[in-house]
N, C-alpha and C positions, 0 to 999 in steps of 0.2 A: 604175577607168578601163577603158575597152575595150581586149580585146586588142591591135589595131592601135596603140594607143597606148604600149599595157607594150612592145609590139615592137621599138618604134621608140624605147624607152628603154632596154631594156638593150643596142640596138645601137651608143650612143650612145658616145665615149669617157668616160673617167672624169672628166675634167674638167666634161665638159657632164650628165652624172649627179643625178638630182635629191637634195637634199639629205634625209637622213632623218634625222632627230631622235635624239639619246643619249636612249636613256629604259630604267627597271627597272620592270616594277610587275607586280604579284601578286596576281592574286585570289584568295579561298579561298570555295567555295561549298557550302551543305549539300544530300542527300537531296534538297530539294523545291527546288534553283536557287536559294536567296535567299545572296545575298553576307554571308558572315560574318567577314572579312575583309578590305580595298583597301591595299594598301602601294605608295604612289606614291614612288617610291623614284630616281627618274630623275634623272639630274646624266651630268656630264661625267667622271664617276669610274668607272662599271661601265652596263655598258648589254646588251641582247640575252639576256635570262635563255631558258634555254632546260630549265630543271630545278629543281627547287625540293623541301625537303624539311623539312621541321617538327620538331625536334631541342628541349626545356628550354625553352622560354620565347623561341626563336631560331626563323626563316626563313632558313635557309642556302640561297644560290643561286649558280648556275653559269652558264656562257654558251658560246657558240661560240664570242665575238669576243675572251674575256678569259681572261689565263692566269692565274686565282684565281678562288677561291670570295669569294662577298660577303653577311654574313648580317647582320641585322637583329631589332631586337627585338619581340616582339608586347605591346603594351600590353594 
């Protein structure tokens, strides 16, 4: 959106605030960019990852918005 627009949405109260989507997902990509990895992982349960860390066979993630770690399996 152009900035005048973002302006004039975070001036906005919170009720009139545009709606952003709960969502988790993960890319993991190698050396040459190609996706080796996508863990769509988004629901109403953990959302905003902002840290992610590869632990055993596990994707452990964190967030800003949530007080716990949420980790996931890699097939």
């Amino acid at each position: 959106a152009p900035l005048p627009v973002r302006r004039m949405a975070w001036r906005a109260p919170a009720a009139l605030q545009p709606r952003v989507p709960r969502t988790a997902r993960v890319l993991a990509v190698d050396d040459e960019g190609r996706v080796v990895h996508d863990l769509d992982g988004g629901g109403p349960d953990y959302h905003m990852v902002t840290g992610v860390r590869r632990h055993q066979g596990r994707v452990w993630m964190s967030s800003l918005e949530e007080d716990a770690v949420a980790w996931a399996a890699l097939d």
